[in-house]
C-alpha positions in Angstrom: 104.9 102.6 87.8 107.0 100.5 89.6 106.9 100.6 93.6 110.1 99.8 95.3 111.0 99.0 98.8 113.4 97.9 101.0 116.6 98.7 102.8 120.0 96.7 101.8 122.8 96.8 103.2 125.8 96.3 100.6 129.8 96.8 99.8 131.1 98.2 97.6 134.2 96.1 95.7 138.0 97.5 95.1 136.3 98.6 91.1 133.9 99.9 92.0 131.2 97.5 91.7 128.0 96.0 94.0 126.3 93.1 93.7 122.3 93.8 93.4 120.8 92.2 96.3 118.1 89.1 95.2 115.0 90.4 97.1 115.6 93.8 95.5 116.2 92.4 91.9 113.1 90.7 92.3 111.1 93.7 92.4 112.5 95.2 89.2 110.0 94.9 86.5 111.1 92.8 82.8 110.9 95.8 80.9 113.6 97.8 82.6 115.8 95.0 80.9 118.2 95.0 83.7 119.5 98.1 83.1 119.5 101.1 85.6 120.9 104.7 85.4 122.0 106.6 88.1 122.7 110.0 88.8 123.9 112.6 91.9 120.7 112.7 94.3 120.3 114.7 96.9 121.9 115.4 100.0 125.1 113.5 99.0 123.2 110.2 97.8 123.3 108.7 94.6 119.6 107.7 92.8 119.1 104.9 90.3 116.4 104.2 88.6 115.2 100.4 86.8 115.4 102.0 83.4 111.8 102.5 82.1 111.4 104.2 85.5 114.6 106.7 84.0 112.6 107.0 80.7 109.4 108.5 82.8 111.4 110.7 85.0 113.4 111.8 82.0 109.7 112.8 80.1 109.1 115.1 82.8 112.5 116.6 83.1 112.4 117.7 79.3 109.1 119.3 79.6 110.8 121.6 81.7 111.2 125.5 79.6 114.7 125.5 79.0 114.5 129.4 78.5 113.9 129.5 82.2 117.2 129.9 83.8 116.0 127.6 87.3 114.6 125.1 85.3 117.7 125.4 83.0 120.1 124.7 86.1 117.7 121.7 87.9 118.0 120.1 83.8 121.5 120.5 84.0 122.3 119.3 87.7 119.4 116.4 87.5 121.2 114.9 84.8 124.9 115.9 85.9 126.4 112.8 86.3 123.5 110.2 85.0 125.3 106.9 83.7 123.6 103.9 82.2 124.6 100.7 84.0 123.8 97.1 83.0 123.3 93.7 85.5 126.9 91.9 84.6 126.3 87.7 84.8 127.1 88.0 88.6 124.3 90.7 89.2 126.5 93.5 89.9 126.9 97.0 88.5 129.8 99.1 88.3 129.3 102.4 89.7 131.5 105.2 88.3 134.5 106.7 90.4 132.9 110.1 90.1 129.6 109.1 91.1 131.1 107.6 94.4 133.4 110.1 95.2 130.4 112.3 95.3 128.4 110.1 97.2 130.9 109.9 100.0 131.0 106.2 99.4 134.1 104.0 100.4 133.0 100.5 101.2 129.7 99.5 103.4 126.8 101.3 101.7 123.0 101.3 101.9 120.5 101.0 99.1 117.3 102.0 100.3 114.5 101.4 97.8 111.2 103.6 97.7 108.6 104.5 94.8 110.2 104.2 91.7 114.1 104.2 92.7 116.9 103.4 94.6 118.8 105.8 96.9 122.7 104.5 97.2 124.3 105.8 100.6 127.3 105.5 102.2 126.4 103.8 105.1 127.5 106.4 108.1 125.7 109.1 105.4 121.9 107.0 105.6 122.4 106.7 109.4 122.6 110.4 109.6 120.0 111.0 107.4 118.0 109.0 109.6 118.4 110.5 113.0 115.4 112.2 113.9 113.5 112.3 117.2 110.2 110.1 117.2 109.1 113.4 118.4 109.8 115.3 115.3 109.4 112.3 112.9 105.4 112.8 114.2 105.5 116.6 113.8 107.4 116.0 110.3 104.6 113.4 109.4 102.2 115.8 110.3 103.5 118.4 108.4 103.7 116.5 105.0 101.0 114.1 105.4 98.0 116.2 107.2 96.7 117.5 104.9 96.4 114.4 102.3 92.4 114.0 101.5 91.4 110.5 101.2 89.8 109.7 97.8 86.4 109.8 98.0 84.9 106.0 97.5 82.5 105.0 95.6 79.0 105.1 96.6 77.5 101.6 96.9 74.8 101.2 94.3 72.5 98.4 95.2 
């Protein structure tokens, strides 16, 4: 699995394209081949994924029972939208029209890389994402972190 990170701020040129920041394309892994897709996220951000991380993600989508009208609906929105997109000679990728309309994304955007994928924010979008109290960012960690056991370690055999 490929673990991401970072936060990048970028812009975004007159068609439509962004040029991949060097510490982040350093972190993408030689079998994703330079390729990406990306697809609507959540709360009004687009997600890409380094392509083998899309293949993974993809696996787990299509187990989903397509008889089952929610899952039916999170197949159909997940991938609504999802474009394959390829490193040009300059290391940029062209984001389509649709996608960025979407995305609320003009010029000055954000890529903020975590786990396996890349969120892609308009800039004034990610800086309201963000604001949160320090006081509720601790209740929030608490929240979704307390209750994370530590794996037990191995008892030392001497």
């Amino acid at each position: 699995m490929t673990i991401l990170h970072g936060e990048y701020e970028c812009r975004i040129d007159e068609k439509g394209r962004i040029i991949l920041p060097a510490g982040l394309k350093k972190q993408i892994p030689p079998e994703a081949q330079e390729k990406f897709v990306i697809n609507r996220g959540f709360e009004n951000c687009l997600t890409m994924y380094p392509l083998n991380e899309w293949k993974e993600v993809s696996q787990d989508i299509n187990k989903l029972n397509l008889f089952i009208k929610d899952h039916r609906n999170f197949a159909r929105n997940f991938n609504r939208g999802a474009t394959e997109l390829q490193l040009d000679a300059s290391n940029r990728v062209l984001i389509p029209k649709t996608l960025l309309d979407y995305a609320l994304i003009q010029k000055d955007l954000i890529l903020s890389a975590f786990s396996n994928r890349i969120e892609v924010w308009a800039k004034e979008e990610y800086e309201k994402s963000l604001q949160i109290s320090s006081e509720d960012y601790s209740d929030l960690a608490e929240k979704v972190m307390g209750n994370l056991q530590k794996p037990e370690e191995p008892e030392n055999v001497s």
